[in-house]
C-alpha positions in Angstrom: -3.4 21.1 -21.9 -3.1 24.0 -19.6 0.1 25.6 -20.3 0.7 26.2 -15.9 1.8 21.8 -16.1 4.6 23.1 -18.3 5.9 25.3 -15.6 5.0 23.0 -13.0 7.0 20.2 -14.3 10.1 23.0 -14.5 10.1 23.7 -11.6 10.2 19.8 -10.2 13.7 20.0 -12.2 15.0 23.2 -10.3 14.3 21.9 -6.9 14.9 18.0 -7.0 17.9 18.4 -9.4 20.5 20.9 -7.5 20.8 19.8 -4.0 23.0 17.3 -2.5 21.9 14.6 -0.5 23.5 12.8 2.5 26.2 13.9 5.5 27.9 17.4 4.7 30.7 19.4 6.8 29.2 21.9 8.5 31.6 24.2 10.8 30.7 24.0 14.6 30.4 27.6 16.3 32.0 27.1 19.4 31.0 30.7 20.6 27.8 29.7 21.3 29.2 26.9 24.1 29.4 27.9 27.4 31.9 24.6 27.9 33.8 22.2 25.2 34.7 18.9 26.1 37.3 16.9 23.9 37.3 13.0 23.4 40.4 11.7 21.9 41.4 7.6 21.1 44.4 8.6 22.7 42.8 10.8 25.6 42.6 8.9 29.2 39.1 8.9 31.7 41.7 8.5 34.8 44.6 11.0 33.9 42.8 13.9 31.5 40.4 16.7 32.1 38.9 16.7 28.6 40.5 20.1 27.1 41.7 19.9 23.6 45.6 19.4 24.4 44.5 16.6 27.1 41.2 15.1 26.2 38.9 12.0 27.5 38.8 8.6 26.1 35.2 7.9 25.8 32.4 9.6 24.5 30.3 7.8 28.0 32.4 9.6 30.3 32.3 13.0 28.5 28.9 12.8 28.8 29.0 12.6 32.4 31.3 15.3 33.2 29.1 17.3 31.4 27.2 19.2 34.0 25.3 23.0 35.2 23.7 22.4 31.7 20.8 25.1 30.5 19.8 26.6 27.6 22.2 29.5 28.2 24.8 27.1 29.3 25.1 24.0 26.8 28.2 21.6 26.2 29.3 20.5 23.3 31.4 17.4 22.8 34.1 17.1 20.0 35.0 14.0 19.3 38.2 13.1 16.9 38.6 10.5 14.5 38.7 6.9 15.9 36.4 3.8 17.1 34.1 4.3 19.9 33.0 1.9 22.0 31.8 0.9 25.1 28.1 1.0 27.0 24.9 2.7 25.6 25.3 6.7 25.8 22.4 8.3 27.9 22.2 12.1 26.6 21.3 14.7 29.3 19.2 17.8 27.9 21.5 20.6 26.4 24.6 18.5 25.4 25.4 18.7 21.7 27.7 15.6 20.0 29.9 16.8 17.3 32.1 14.0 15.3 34.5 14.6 12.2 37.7 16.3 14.0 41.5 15.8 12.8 42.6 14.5 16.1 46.0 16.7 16.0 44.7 20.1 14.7 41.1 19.2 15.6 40.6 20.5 12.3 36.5 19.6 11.2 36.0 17.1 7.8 33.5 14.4 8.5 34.5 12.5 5.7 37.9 12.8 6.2 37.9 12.0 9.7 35.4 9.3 10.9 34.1 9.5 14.3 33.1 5.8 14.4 30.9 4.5 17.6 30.2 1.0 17.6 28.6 -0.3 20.8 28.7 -4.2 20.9 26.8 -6.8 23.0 23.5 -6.4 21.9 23.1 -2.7 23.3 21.5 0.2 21.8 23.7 2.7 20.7 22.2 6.3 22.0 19.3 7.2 24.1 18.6 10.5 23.5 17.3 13.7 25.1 15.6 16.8 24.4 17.9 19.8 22.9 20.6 17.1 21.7 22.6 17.9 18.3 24.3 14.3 17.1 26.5 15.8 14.2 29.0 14.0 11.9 29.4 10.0 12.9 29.3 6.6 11.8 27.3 4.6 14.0 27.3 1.2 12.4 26.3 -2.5 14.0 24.1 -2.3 16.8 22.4 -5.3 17.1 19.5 -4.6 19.6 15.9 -6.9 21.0 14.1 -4.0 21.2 13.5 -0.6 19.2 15.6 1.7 17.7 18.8 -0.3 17.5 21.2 3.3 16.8 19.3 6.1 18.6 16.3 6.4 20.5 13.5 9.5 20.8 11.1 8.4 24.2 9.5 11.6 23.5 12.2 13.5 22.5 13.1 15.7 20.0 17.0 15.9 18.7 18.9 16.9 16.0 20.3 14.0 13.8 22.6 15.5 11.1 25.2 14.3 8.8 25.8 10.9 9.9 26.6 7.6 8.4 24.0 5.1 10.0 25.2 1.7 8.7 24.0 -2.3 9.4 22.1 -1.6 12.4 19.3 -4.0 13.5 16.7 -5.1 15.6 16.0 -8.7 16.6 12.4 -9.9 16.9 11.1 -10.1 20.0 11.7 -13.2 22.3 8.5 -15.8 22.5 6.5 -13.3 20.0 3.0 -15.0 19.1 0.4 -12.1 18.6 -2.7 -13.3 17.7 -3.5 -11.1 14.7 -1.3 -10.3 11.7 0.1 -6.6 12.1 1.1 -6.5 15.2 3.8 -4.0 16.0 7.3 -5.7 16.9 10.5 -4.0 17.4 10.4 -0.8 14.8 13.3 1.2 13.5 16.5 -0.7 12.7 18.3 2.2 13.4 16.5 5.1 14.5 13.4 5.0 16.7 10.9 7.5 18.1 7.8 7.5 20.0 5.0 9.4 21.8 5.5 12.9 20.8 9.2 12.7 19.6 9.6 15.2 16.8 13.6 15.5 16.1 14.7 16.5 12.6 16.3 14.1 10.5 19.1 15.7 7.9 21.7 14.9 5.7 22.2 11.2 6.5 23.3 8.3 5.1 20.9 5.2 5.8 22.8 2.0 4.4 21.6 -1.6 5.3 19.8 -1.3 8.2 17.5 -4.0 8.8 14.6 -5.3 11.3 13.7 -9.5 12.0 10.6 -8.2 12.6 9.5 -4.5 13.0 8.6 -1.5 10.8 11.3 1.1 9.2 14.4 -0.7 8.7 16.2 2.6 9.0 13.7 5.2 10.7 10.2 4.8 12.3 7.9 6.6 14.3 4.9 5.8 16.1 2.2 7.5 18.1 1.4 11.1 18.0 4.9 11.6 16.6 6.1 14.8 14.2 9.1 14.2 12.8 11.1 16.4 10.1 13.1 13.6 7.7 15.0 16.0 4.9 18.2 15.4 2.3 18.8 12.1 3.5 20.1 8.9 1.2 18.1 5.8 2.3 19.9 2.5 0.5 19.5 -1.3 0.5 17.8 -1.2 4.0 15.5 -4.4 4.5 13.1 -5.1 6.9 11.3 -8.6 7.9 14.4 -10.7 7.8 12.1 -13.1 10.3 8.6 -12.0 10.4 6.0 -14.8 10.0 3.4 -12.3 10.9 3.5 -9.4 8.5 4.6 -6.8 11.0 7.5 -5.0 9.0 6.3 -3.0 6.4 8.5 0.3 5.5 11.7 -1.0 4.1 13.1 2.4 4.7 11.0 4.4 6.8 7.5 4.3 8.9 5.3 6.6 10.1 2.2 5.0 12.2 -0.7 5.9 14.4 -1.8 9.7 14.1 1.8 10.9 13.6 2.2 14.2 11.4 5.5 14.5 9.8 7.8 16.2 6.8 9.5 14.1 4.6 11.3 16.1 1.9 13.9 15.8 -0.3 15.7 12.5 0.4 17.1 9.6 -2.0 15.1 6.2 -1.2 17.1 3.7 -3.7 16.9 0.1 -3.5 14.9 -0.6 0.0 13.0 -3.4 0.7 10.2 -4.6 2.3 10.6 -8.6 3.5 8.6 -11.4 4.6 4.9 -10.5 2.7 5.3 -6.5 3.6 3.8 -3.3 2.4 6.0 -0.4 1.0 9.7 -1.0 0.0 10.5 2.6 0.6 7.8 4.4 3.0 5.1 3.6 5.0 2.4 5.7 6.4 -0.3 4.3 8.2 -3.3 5.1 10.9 -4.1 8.2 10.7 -1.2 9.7 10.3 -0.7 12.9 8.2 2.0 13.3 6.4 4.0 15.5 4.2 5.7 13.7 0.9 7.4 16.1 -1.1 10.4 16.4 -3.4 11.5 13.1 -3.1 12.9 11.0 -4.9 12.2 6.5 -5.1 14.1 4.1 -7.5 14.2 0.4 -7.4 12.7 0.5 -4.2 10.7 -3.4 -3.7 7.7 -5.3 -1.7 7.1 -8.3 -1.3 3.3 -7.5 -0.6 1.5 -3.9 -1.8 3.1 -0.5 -3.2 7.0 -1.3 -3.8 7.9 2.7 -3.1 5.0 4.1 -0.9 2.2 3.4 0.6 -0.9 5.2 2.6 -3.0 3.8 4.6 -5.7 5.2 6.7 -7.3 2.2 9.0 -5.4 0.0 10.7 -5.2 -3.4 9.3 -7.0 -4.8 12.4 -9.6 -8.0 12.6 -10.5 -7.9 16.1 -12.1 -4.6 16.6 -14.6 -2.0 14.7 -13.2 0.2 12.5 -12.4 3.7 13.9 -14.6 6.6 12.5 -13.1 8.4 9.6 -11.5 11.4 11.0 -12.1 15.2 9.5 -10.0 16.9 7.3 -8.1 18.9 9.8 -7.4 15.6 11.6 -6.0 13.6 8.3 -4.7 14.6 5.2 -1.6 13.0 3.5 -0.3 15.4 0.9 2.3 13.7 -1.8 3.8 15.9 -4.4 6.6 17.0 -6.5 8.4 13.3 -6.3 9.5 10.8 -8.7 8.8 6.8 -8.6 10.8 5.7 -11.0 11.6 1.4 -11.8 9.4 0.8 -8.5 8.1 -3.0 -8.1 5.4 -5.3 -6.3 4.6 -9.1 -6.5 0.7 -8.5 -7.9 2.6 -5.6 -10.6 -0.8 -2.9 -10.0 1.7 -0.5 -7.2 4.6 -0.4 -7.9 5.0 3.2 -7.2 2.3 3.5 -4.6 -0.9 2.4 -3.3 -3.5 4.9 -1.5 -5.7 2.8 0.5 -7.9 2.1 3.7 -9.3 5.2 3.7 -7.3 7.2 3.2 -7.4 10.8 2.3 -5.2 13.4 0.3 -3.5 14.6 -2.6 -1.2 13.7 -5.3 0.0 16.6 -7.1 3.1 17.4 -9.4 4.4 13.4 -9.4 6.5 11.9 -12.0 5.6 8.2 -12.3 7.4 5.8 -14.7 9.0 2.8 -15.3 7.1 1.5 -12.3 4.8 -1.7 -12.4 1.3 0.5 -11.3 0.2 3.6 -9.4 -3.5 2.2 -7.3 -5.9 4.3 -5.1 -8.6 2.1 -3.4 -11.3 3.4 -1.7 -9.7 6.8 -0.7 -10.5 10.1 -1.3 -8.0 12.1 -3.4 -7.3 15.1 -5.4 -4.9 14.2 -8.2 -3.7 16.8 -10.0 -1.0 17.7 -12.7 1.3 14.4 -12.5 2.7 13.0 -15.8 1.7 8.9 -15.2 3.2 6.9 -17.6 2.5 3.6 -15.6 -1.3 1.9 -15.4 -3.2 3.6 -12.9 -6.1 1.7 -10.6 -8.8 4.0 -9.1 -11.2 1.6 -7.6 -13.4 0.8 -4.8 -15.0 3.9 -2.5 -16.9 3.8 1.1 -20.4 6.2 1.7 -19.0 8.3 3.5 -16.0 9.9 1.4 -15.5 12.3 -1.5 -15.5 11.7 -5.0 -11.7 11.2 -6.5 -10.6 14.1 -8.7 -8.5 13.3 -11.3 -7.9 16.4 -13.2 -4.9 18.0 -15.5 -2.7 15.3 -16.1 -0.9 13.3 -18.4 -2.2 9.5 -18.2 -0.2 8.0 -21.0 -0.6 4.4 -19.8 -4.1 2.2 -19.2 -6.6 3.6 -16.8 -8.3 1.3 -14.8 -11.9 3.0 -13.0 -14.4 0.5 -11.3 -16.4 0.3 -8.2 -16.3 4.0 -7.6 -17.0 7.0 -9.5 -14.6 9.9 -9.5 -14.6 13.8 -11.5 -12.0 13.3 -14.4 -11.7 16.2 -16.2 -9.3 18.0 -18.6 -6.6 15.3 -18.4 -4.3 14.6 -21.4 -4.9 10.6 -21.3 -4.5 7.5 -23.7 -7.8 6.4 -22.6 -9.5 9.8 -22.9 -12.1 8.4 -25.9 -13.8 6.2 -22.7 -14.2 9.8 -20.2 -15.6 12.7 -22.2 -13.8 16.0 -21.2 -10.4 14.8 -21.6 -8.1 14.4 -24.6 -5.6 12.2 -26.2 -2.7 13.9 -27.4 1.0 12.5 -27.6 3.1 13.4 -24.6 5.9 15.5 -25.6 9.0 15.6 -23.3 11.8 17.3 -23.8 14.6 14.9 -25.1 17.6 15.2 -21.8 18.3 11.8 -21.4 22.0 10.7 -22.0 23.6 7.7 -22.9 27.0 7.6 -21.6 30.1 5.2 -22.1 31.6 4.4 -19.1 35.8 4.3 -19.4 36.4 3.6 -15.7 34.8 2.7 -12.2 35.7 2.4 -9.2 33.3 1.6 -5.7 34.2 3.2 -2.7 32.5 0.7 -0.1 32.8 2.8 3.0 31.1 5.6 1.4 28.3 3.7 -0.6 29.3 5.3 -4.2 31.2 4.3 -7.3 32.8 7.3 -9.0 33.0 7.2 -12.6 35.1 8.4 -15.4 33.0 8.9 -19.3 34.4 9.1 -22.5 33.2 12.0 -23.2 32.6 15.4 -20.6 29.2 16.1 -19.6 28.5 19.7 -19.7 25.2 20.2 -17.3 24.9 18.6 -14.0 24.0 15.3 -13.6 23.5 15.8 -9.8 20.7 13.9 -8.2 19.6 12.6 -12.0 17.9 8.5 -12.3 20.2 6.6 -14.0 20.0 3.0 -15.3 22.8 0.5 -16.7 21.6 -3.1 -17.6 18.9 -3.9 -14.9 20.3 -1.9 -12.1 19.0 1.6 -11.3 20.8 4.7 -9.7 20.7 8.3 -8.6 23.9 10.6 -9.2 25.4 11.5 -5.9 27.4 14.6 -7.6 28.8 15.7 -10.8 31.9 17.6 -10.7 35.1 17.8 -12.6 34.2 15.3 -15.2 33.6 12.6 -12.2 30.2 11.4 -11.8 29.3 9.7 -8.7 26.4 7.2 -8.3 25.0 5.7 -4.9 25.7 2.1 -4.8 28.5 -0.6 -6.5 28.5 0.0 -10.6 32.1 -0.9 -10.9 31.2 -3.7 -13.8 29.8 -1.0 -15.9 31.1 0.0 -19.3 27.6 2.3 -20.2 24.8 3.9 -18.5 21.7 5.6 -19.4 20.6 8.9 -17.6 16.8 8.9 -18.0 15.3 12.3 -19.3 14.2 14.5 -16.3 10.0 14.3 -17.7 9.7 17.8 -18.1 7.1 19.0 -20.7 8.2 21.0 -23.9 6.4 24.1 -24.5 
């Protein structure tokens, strides 16, 4: 095999490996403020003017007195530890939302000090403007009918960083009888954009958020939207809790009709996608054209097709023609440099992912194991130097697209080709005595997995994580690394100081098993 996979599948470990996922402290620069307002639990609305030494009560009323706002002349809002409730907050443009502050030496730790806001009564948490920064909160149990129960884009583009976004839902709409599976219900359990909204998502933590019946249990976008999704942790969010209509696929995320997108470097552990529903972990459908890179899906679940990610083109629609099959420069999905590792689906042939209805793209520099099947149907794909170690499906085609190329990787699994043709060339493959120009030669992997015996745990519920204590040190850093004990899967949160952290409740464990990182000895 061509020596440039070797490198290829090094540098996969470089950049997935070393970076931390989920909400981070960042320092706020005040300079840059032409006002600061201050929101305290013990601040008043009547008696305070909402300095530092006499602050407001509610994050509402802040917002309100917020005013002569401009590019040159933005607010921002520090909020101190405490519970925040009360009505739906309506952003104004140029207002910036800073949570995490000591509320005696306003000193900034957000997960020391937790900025909670909990709205009640059915309401939506946040409807957002353009030029917003939401920084460094908890917003946990909105219950909303409608879309977006947390935070709402209507064509708006904020900045949503290092927050804790926990066991937020949608309801399913009231007297909801489309005619048609597929219909589109009330998206985004807790975030939610829409025509044109483009914010970027960073650094957040995305735990048990949940639709009845909608797309994206945690984020979703629809129509011409371009959103930027980086370094998050997306766990145990659900959707289709009461769907009888198919309409929830995305367990974690969804991107739909001729949205563009980046979604790079997040976690997606343990979503799942309810009620007869595609993709446990992300969605992308209709024409939209989307960037999947660097990311990382474990144990994420359908009930339906693709258990981590799937990639549609068409609409699943029976009362109308299909749509002409856009050009290139209109719709291309591009998916590389992730892993899909102990992925599932009900029929076992997607577990990792299913590339279908037209769709076209690329699936480049993957790692794909311990998943029950990787399928493209009738699609038109490059896939190029991946090391596949589950059963692969490349069937089906339509006149009018390309030929499938399947060239320089490592197939080690059974290789399934029918109802299509496709180039496959110069892959290292178990089945390479059936397609002439390949070869079958034993994958050799370098040999970094780790057993490790586990002398104490402990779970941390209000942070997500169980930190544990191992008989012996661990020298290199386990950061960000797939790890498995019994049937449960994981990803290290962080490694330091002989604690290991992993996303999600262990603390019954007495061993675990660090998978190997799948790069390719020399």
């Amino acid at each position: 095999m061509k020596a440039k996979i070797a490198i290829l599948f090094l540098l996969i470990v470089v950049c997935s490996f070393a970076q931390l996922k989920g909400p981070i402290t960042n320092q706020v620069d005040l300079g840059k403020y032409s006002h600061l307002l201050f929101v305290s639990e013990n601040g008043s609305d009547e008696k305070n003017n909402g300095t530092k030494e006499n602050p407001f009560k509610t994050i509402q009323y802040a917002v309100s007195k917020a005013n002569n706002l401009t590019e040159s002349t933005r607010t921002a809002i520090l909020v101190a530890e405490g519970i925040y409730e009360g009505e739906t907050i309506h952003f104004k443009k140029f207002i910036d939302l800073f949570g995490g502050f000591n509320k005696d030496s306003w000193e900034r730790d957000v997960k020391l000090y937790k900025s909670a806001i909990n709205i009640k009564n059915e309401q939506r948490t946040i409807i957002t403007s353009d030029n917003n920064i939401i920084d460094g909160f908890t917003i946990s149990n909105a219950v909303f009918r409608g879309k977006g129960a947390a935070i709402l884009c209507d064509g708006t583009s904020p900045v949503i960083t290092n927050n804790i976004f926990i066991n937020n839902q949608t309801l399913k709409p009231l007297d909801w009888n489309p005619k048609y599976w597929h219909d589109t219900a009330n998206d985004g359990g807790a975030v939610y954009g829409k025509d044109g909204a483009s914010p970027l998502i960073k650094n957040n933590l995305f735990v048990s958020n949940k639709t009845e019946n909608g797309r994206g249990a945690a984020v979703a976008f629809d129509n011409e939207c371009d959103p930027k999704i980086i370094d998050n942790v997306f766990y145990r969010n659900e959707t289709g809790l009461d769907d009888p209509m198919r309409s929830s696929d995305g367990g974690a995320v969804s991107i739909f009709r001729w949205c563009k997108g980046l979604i790079e470097g997040n976690i997606f552990l343990s979503n799942y996608a309810g009620a007869k529903n595609d993709a446990g972990g992300v969605f992308i459908a209709l024409w939209s054209s989307t960037i999947v890179k660097d990311n990382i899906f474990v144990d994420n679940e359908s009930t339906d097709d693709a258990g981590a990610l799937f990639v549609g083109g068409q609409e699943h629609r029976y009362d109308a023609p299909l749509d002409p099959f856009p050009s290139k420069e209109d719709f291309y999905v591009t998916i590389d440099n992730n892993y899909f590792v102990g992925n599932r689906n009900p029929s076992m042939n997607s577990g990792a992912m299913r590339f279908t209805m037209e769709s076209r793209g690329e699936f480049t520099n993957n790692v794909v194991a311990y998943n029950n099947g990787v399928y493209f149907q009738r699609s038109e794909t490059k896939i190029t130097d991946n090391i596949i170690l589950d059963n692969m499906l490349v069937i089906e085609t339509k006149e009018y697209l390309d030929k499938t190329i399947i060239k320089d990787n490592f197939i080690w699994a059974d290789f399934t080709l029918d109802e299509t043709e496709a180039v496959i060339e110069n892959n290292n493959m178990l089945d390479a005595d059936k397609y002439p120009g390949n070869i079958n030669k034993p994958l050799v992997l370098n040999n970094d997995g780790i057993e490790l015996s586990i002398l104490s745990a402990y779970y941390l519920k209000d942070k997500s994580h169980t930190e544990l204590i191992t008989a012996f040190d661990v020298k290199d850093d386990l950061t960000n690394r797939i790890i498995k004990s019994g049937d449960k899967w994981s990803v290290v949160k962080s490694h330091k100081n002989g604690v290991i952290q992993i996303w999600g409740n262990f603390s019954a464990i007495t061993s675990l098993q660090v998978l190997p990182t799948y790069t390719l000895k020399e």
